[in-house]
MDTraj code that builds the backbone (N, CA, C; nanometers):
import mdtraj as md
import numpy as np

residues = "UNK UNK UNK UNK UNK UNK UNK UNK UNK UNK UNK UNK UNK UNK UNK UNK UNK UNK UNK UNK UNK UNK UNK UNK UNK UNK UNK UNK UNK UNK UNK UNK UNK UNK UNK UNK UNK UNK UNK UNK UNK UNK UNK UNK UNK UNK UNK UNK UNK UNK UNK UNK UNK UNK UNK UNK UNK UNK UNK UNK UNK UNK UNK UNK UNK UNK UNK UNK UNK UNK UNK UNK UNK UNK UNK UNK UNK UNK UNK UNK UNK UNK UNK UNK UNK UNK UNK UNK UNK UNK UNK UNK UNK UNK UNK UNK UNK UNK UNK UNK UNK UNK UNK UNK UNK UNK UNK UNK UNK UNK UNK UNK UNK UNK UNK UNK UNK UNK UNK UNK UNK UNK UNK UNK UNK UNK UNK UNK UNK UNK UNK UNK UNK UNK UNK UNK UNK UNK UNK UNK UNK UNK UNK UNK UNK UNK UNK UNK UNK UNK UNK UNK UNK UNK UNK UNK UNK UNK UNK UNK UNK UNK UNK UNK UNK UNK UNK UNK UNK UNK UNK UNK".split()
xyz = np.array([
    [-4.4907, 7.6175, -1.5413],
    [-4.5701, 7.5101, -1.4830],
    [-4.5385, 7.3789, -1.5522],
    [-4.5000, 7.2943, -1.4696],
    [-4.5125, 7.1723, -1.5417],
    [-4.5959, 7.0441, -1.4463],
    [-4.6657, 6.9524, -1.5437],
    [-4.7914, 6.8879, -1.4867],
    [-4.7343, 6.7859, -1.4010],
    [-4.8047, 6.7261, -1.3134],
    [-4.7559, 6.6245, -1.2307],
    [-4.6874, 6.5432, -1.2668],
    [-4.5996, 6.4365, -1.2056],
    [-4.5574, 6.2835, -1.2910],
    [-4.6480, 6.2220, -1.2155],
    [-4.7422, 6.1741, -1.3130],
    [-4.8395, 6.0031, -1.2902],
    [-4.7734, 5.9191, -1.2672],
    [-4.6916, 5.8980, -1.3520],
    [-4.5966, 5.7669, -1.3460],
    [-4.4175, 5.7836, -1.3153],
    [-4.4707, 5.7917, -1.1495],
    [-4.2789, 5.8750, -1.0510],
    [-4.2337, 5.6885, -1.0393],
    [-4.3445, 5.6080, -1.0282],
    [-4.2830, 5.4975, -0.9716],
    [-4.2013, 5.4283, -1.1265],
    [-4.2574, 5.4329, -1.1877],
    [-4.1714, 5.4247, -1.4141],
    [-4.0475, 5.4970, -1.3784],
    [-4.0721, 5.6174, -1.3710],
    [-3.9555, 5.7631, -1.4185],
    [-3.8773, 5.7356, -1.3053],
    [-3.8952, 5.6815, -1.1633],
    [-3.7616, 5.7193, -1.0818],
    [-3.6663, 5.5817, -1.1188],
    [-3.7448, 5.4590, -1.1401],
    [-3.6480, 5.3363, -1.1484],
    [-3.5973, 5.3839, -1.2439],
    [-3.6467, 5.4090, -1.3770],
    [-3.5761, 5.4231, -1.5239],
    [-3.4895, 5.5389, -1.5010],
    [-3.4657, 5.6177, -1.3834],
    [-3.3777, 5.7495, -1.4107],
    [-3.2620, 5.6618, -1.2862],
    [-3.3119, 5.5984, -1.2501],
    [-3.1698, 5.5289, -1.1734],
    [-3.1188, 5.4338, -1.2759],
    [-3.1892, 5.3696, -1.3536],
    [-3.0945, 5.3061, -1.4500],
    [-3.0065, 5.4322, -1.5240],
    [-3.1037, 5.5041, -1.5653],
    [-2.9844, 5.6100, -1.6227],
    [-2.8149, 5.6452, -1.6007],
    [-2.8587, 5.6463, -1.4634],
    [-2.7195, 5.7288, -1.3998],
    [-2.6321, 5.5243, -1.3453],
    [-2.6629, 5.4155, -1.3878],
    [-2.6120, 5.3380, -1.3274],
    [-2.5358, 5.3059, -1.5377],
    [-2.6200, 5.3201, -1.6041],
    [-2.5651, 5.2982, -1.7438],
    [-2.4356, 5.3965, -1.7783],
    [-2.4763, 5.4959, -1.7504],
    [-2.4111, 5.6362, -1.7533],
    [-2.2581, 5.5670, -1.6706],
    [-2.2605, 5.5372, -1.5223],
    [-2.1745, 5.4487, -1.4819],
    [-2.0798, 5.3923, -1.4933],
    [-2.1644, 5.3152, -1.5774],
    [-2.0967, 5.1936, -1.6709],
    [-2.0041, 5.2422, -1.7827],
    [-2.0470, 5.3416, -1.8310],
    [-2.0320, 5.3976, -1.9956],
    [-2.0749, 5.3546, -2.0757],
    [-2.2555, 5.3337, -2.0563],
    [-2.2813, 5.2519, -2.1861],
    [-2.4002, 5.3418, -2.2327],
    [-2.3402, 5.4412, -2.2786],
    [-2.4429, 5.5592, -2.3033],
    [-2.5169, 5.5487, -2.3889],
    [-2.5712, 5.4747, -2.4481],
    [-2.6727, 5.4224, -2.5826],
    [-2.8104, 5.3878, -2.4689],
    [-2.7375, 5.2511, -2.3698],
    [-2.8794, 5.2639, -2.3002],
    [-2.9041, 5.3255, -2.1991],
    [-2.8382, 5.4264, -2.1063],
    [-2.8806, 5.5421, -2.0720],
    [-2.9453, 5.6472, -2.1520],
    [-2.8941, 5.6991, -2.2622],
    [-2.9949, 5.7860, -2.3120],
    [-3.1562, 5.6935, -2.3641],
    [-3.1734, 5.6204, -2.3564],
    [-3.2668, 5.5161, -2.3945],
    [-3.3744, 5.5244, -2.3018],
    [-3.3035, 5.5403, -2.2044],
    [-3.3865, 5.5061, -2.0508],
    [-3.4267, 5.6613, -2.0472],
    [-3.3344, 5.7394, -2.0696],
    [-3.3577, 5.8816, -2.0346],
    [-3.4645, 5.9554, -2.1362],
    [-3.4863, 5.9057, -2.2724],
    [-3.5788, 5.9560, -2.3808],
    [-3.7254, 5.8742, -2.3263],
    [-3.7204, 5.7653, -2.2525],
    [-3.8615, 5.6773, -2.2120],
    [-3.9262, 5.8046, -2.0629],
    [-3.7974, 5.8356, -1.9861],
    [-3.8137, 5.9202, -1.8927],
    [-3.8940, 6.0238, -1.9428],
    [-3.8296, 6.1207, -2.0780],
    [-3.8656, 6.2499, -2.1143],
    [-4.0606, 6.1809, -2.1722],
    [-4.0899, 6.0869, -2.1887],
    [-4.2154, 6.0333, -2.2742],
    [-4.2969, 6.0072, -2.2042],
    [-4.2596, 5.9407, -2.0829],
    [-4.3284, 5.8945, -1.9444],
    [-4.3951, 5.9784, -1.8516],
    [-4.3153, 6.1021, -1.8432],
    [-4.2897, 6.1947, -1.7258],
    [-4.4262, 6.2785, -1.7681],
    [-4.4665, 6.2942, -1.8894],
    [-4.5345, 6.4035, -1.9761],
    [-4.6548, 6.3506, -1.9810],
    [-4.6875, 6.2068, -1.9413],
    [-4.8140, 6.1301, -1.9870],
    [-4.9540, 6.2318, -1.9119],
    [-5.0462, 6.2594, -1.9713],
    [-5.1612, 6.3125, -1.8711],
    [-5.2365, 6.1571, -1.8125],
    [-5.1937, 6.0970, -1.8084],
    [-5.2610, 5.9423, -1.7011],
    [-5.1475, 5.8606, -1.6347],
    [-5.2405, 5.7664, -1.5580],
    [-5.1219, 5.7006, -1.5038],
    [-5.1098, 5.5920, -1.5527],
    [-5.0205, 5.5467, -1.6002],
    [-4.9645, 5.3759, -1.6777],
    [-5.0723, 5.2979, -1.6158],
    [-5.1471, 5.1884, -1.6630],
    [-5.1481, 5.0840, -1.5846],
    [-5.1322, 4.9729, -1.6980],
    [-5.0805, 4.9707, -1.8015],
    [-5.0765, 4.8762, -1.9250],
    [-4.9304, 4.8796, -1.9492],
    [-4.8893, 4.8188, -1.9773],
    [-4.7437, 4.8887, -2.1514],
    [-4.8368, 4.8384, -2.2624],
    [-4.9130, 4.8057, -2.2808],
    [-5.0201, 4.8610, -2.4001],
    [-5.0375, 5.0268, -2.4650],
    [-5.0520, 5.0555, -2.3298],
    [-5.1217, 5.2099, -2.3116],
    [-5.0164, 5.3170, -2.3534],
    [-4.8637, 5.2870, -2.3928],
    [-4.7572, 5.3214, -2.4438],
    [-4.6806, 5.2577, -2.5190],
    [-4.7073, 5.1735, -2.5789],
    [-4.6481, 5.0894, -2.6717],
    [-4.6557, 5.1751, -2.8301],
    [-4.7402, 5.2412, -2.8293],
    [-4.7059, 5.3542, -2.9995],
    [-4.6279, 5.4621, -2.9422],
    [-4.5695, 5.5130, -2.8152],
    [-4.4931, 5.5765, -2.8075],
    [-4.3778, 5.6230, -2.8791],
    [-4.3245, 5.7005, -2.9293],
    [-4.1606, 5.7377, -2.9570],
    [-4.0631, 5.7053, -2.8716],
    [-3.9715, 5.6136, -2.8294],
    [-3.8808, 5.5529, -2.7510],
    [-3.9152, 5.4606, -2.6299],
    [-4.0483, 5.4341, -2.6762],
    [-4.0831, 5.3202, -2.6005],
    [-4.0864, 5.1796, -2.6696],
    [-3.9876, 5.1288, -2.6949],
    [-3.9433, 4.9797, -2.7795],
    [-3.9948, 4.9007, -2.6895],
    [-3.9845, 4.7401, -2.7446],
    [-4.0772, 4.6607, -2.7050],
    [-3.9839, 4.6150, -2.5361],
    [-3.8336, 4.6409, -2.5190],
    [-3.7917, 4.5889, -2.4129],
    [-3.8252, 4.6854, -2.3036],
    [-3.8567, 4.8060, -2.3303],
    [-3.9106, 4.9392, -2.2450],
    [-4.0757, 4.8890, -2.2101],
    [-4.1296, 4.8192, -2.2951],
    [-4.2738, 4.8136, -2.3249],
    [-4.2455, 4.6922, -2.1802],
    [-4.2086, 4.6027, -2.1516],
    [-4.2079, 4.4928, -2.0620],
    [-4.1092, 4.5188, -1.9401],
    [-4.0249, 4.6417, -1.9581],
    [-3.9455, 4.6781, -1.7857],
    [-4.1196, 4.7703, -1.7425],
    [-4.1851, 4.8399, -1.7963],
    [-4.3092, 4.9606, -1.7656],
    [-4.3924, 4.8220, -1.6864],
    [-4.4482, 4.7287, -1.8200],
    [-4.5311, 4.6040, -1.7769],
    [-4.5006, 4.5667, -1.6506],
    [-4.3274, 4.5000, -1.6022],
    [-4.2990, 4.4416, -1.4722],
    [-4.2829, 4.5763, -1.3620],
    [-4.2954, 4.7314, -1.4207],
    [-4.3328, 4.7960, -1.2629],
    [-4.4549, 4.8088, -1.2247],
    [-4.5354, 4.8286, -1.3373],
    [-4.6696, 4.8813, -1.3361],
    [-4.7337, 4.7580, -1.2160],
    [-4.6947, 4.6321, -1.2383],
    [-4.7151, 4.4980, -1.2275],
    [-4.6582, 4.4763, -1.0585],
    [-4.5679, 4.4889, -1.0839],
    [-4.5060, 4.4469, -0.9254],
    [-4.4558, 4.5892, -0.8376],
    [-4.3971, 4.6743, -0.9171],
    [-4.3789, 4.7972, -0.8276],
    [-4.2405, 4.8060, -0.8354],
    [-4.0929, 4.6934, -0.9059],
    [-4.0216, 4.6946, -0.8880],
    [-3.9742, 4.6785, -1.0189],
    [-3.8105, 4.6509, -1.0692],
    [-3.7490, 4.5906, -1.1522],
    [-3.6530, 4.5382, -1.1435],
    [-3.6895, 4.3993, -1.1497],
    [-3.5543, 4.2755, -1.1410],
    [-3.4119, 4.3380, -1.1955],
    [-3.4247, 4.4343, -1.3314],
    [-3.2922, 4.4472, -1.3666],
    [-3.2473, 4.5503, -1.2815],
    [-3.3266, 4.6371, -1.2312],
    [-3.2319, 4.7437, -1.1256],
    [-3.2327, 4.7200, -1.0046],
    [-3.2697, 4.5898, -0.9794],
    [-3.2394, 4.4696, -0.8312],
    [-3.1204, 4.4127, -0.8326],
    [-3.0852, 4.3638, -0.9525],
    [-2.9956, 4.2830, -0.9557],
    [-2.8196, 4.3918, -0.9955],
    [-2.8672, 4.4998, -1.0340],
    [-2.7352, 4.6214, -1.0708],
    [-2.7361, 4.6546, -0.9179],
    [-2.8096, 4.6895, -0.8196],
    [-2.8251, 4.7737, -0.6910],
    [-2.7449, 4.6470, -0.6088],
    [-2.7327, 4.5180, -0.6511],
    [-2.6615, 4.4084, -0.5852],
    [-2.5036, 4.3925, -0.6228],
    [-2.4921, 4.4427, -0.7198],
    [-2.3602, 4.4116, -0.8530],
    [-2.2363, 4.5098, -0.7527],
    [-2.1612, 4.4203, -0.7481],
    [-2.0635, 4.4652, -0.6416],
    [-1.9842, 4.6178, -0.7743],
    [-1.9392, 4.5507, -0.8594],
    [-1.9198, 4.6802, -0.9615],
    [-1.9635, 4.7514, -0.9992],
    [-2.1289, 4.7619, -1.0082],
    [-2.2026, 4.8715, -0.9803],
    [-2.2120, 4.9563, -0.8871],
    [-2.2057, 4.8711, -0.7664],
    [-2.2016, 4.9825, -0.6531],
    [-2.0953, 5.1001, -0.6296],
    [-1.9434, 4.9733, -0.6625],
    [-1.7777, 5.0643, -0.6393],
    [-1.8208, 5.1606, -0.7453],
    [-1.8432, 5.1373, -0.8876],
    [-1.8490, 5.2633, -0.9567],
    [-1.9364, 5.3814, -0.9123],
    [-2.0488, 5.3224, -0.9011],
    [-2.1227, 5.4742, -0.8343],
    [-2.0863, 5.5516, -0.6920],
    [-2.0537, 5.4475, -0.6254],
    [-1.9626, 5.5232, -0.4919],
    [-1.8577, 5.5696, -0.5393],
    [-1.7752, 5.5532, -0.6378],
    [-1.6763, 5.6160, -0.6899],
    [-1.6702, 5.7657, -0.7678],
    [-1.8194, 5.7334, -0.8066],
    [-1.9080, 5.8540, -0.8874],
    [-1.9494, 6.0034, -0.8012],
    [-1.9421, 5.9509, -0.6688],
    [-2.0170, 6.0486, -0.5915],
    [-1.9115, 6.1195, -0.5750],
    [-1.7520, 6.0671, -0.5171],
    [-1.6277, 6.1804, -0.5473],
    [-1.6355, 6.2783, -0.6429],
    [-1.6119, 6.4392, -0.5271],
    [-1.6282, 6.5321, -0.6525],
    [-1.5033, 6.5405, -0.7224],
    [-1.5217, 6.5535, -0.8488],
    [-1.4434, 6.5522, -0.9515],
    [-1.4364, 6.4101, -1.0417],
    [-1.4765, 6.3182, -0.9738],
    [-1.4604, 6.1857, -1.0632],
    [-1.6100, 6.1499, -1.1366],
    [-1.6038, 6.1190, -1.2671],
    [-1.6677, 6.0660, -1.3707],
    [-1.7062, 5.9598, -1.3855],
    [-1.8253, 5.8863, -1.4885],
    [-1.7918, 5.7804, -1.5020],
    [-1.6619, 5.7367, -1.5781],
    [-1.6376, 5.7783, -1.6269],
    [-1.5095, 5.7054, -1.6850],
    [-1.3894, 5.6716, -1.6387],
    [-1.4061, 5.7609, -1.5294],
    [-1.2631, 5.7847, -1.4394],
    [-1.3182, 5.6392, -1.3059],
    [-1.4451, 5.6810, -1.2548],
    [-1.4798, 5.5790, -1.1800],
    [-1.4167, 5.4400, -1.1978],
    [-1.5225, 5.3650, -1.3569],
    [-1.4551, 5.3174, -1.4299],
    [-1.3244, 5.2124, -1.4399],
    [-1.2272, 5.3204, -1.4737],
    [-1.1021, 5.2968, -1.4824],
    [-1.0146, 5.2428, -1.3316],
    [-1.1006, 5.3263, -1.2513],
    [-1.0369, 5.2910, -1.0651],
    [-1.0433, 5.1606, -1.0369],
    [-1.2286, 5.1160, -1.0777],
    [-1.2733, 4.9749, -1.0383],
    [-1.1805, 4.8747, -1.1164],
    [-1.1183, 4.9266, -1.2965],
    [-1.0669, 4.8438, -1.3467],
    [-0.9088, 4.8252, -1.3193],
    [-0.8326, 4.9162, -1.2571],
    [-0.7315, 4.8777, -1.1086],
    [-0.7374, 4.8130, -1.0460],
    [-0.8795, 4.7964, -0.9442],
    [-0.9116, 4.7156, -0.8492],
    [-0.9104, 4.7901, -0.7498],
    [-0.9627, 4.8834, -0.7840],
    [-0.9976, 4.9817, -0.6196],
    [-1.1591, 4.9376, -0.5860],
    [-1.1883, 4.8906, -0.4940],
    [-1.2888, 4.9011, -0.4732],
    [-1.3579, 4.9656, -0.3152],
    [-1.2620, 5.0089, -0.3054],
    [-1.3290, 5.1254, -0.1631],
    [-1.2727, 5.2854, -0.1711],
    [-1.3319, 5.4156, -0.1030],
    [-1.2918, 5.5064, -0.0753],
    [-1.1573, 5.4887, -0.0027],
    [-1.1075, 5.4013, 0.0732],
    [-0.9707, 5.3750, 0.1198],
    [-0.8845, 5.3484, -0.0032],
    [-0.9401, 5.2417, -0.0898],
    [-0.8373, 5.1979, -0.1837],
    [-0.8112, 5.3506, -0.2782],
    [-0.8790, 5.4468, -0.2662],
    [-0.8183, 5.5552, -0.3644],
    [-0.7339, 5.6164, -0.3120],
    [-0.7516, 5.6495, -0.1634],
    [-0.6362, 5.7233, -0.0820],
    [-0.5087, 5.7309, -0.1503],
    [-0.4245, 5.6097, -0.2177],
    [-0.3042, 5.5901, -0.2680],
    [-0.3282, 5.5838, -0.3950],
    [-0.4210, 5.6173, -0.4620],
    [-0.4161, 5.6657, -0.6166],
    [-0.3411, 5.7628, -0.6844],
    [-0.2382, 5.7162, -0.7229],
    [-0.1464, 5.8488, -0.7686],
    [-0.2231, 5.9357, -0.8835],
    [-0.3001, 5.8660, -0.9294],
    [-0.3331, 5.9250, -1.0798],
    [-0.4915, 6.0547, -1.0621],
    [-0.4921, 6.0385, -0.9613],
    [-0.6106, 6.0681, -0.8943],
    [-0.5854, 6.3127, -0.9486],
    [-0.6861, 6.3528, -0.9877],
    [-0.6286, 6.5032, -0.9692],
    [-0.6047, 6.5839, -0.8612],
    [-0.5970, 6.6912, -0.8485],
    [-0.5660, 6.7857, -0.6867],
    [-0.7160, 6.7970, -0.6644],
    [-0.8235, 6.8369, -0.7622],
    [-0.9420, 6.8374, -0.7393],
    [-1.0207, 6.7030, -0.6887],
    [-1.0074, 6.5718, -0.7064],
    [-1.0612, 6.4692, -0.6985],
    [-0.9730, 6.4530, -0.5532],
    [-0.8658, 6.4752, -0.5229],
    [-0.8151, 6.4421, -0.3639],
    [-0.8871, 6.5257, -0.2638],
    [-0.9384, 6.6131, -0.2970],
    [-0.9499, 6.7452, -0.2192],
    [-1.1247, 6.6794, -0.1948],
    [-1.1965, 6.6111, -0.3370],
    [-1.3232, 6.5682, -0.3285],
    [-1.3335, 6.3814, -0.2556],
    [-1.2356, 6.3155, -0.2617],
    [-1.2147, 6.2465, -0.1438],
    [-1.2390, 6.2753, 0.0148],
    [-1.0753, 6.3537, 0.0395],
    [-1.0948, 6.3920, 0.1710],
    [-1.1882, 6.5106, 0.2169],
    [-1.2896, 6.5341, 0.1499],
    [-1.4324, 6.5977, 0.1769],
    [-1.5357, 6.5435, 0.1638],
    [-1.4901, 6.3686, 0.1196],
    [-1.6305, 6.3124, 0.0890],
    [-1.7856, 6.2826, 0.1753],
    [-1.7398, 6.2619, 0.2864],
    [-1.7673, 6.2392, 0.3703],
    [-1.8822, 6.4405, 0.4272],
    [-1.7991, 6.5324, 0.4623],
    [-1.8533, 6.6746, 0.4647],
    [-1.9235, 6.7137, 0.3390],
    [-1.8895, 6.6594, 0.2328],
    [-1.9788, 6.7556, 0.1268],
    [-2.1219, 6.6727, 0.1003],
    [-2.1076, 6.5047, 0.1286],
    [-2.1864, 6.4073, 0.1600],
    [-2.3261, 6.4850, 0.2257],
    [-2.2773, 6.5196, 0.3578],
    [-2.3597, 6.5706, 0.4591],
    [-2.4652, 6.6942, 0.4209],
    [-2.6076, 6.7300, 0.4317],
    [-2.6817, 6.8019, 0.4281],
    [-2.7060, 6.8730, 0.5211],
    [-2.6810, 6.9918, 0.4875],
    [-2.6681, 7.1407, 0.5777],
    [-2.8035, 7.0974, 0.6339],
    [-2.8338, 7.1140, 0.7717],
    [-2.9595, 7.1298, 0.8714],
    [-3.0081, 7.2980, 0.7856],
    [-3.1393, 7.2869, 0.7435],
    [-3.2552, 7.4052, 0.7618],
    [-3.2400, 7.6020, 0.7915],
    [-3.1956, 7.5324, 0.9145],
    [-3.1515, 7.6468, 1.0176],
    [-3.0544, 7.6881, 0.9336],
    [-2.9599, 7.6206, 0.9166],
    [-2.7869, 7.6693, 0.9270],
    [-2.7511, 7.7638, 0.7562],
    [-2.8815, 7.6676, 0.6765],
    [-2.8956, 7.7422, 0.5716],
    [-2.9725, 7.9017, 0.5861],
    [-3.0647, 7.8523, 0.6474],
    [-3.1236, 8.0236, 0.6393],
    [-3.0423, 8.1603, 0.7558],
    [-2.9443, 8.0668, 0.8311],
    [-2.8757, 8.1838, 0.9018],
    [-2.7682, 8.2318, 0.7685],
    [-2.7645, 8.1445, 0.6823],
    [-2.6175, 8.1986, 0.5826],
    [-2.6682, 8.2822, 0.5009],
    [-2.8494, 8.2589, 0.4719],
    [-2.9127, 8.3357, 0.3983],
    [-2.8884, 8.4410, 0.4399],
    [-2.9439, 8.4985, 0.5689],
    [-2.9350, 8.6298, 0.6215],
    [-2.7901, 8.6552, 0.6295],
    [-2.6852, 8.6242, 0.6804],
    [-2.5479, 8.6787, 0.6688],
    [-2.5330, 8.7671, 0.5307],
    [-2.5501, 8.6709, 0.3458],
    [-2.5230, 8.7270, 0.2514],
    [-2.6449, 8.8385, 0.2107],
    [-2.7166, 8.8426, 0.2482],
    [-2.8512, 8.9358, 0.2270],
    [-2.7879, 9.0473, 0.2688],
    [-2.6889, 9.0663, 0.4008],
    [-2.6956, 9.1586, 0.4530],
    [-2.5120, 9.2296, 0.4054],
    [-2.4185, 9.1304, 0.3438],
    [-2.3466, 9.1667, 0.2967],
    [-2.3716, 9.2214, 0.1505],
    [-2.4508, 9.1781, 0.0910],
    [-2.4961, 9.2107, -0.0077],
    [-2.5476, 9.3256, -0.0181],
    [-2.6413, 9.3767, 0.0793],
    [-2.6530, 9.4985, 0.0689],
    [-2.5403, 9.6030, 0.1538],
    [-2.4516, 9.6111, 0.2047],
    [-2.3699, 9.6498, 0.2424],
    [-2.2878, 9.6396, 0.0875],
    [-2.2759, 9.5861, 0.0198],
    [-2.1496, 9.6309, -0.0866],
    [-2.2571, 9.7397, -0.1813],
    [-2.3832, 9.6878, -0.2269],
    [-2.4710, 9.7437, -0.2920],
    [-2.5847, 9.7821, -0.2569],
    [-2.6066, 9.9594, -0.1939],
    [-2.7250, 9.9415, -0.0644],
    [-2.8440, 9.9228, -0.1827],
    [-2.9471, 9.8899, -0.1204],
    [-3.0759, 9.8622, -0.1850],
    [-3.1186, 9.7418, -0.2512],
    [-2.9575, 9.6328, -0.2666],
    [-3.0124, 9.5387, -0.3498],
    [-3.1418, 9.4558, -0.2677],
    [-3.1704, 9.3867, -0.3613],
    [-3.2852, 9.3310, -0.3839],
    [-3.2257, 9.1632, -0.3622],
    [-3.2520, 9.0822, -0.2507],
    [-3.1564, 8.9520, -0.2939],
    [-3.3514, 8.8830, -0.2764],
    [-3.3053, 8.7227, -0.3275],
    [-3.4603, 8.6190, -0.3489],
    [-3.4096, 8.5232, -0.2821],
    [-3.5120, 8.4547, -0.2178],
    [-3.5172, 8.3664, -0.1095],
    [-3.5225, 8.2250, -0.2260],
    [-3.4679, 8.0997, -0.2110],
    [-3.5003, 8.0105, -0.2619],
    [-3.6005, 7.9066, -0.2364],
    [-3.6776, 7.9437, -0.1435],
    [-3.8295, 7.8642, -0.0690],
    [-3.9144, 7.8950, -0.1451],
])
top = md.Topology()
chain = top.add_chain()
for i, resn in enumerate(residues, 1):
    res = top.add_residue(resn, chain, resSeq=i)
    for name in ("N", "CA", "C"):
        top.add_atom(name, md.element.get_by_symbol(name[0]), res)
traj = md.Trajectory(xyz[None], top)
C-alpha cells in the first residue's frame, strides 16, 4: 500500500523537470528534483505553503520557491520556458527513440539534427536505434483495450498447452 500523492500537481511538474535535466545531462539537478519528488510524494497533507516544507531533507531554499510558485499559480515558469526551448524539445523527441539516451540524444542535437528525418542519415546511429526510429511512430502507438486482452487469452492458452494446469495472472 502506498498513501495517496496530496501534492501530484508539485511531484508531476518536478518529475518532468527530472527527465528534461536527465536530457540535458545535468544529473545533479535531476536527482535534486527527484529526492524533492521522493519527500513530496510521502507528505500526509497537501502543500499549501513552502513554509510547510522548508525543514525538509532536499527541500533547499530554490525548491522552497519553485513548491511556493505551484502551490501559488498551478504552474512553473521554469518548466514553461524548457517545454518552449527548441533544444529541449529535439532532445526529448530524440529521447523517445528506442535505444537512444540522453547522451546520445544530446550529441545528435549537437550535430544539428533536429528532427526524426534529420536522423534517417545518421551513420553513427546503432542497428538497435534504426530499427527504434523506423518503429517510432508503431511503438509510439497504444495498443486499443480489446487487442490487449485478446493477446491475453491467446498466451493463457498457449501457456497452458506447453504446461497443462498453469496458473497465468491477469494484469487489471
Amino acid at each position: 500500500y502506498s498513501p495517496p500523492d496530496l501534492n501530484k500537481g508539485i511531484t508531476e511538474i518536478f518529475g518532468k523537470l527530472v527527465n528534461i535535466y536527465r536530457a540535458l545531462g545535468d544529473d545533479r539537478r535531476s536527482f535534486s528534483y527527484y529526492k524533492a519528488i521522493a519527500v513530496v510524494e510521502k507528505l500526509p497533507f497537501k502543500v499549501e505553503s513552502a513554509d510547510q516544507v522548508k525543514d525538509l531533507p532536499g527541500i533547499g531554499k530554490s525548491m522552497q520557491d519553485h513548491i511556493q510558485e505551484i502551490v501559488t499559480t498551478g504552474k512553473l515558469s521554469k518548466l514553461e520556458q524548457f517545454e518552449t526551448d527548441e533544444k529541449v524539445k529535439t532532445i526529448t523527441l530524440f529521447g523517445e527513440v528506442w535505444g537512444i539516451g540522453p547522451a546520445t540524444a544530446l550529441k545528435l542535437y549537437e550535430k544539428g539534427h533536429r528532427t526524426l528525418d534529420d536522423l534517417k542519415n545518421e551513420d553513427s546511429l546503432t542497428n538497435a536505434q534504426v530499427i527504434g526510429l523506423k518503429y517510432f511512430d508503431d511503438i509510439k502507438t497504444r495498443i486499443p483495450r480489446h487487442e490487449a486482452q485478446e493477446m491475453e487469452l491467446v498466451l493463457q492458452k498457449v501457456a497452458e498447452d506447453i504446461i497443462p494446469g498453469v496458473s497465468t495472472q491477469s494484469l487489471d
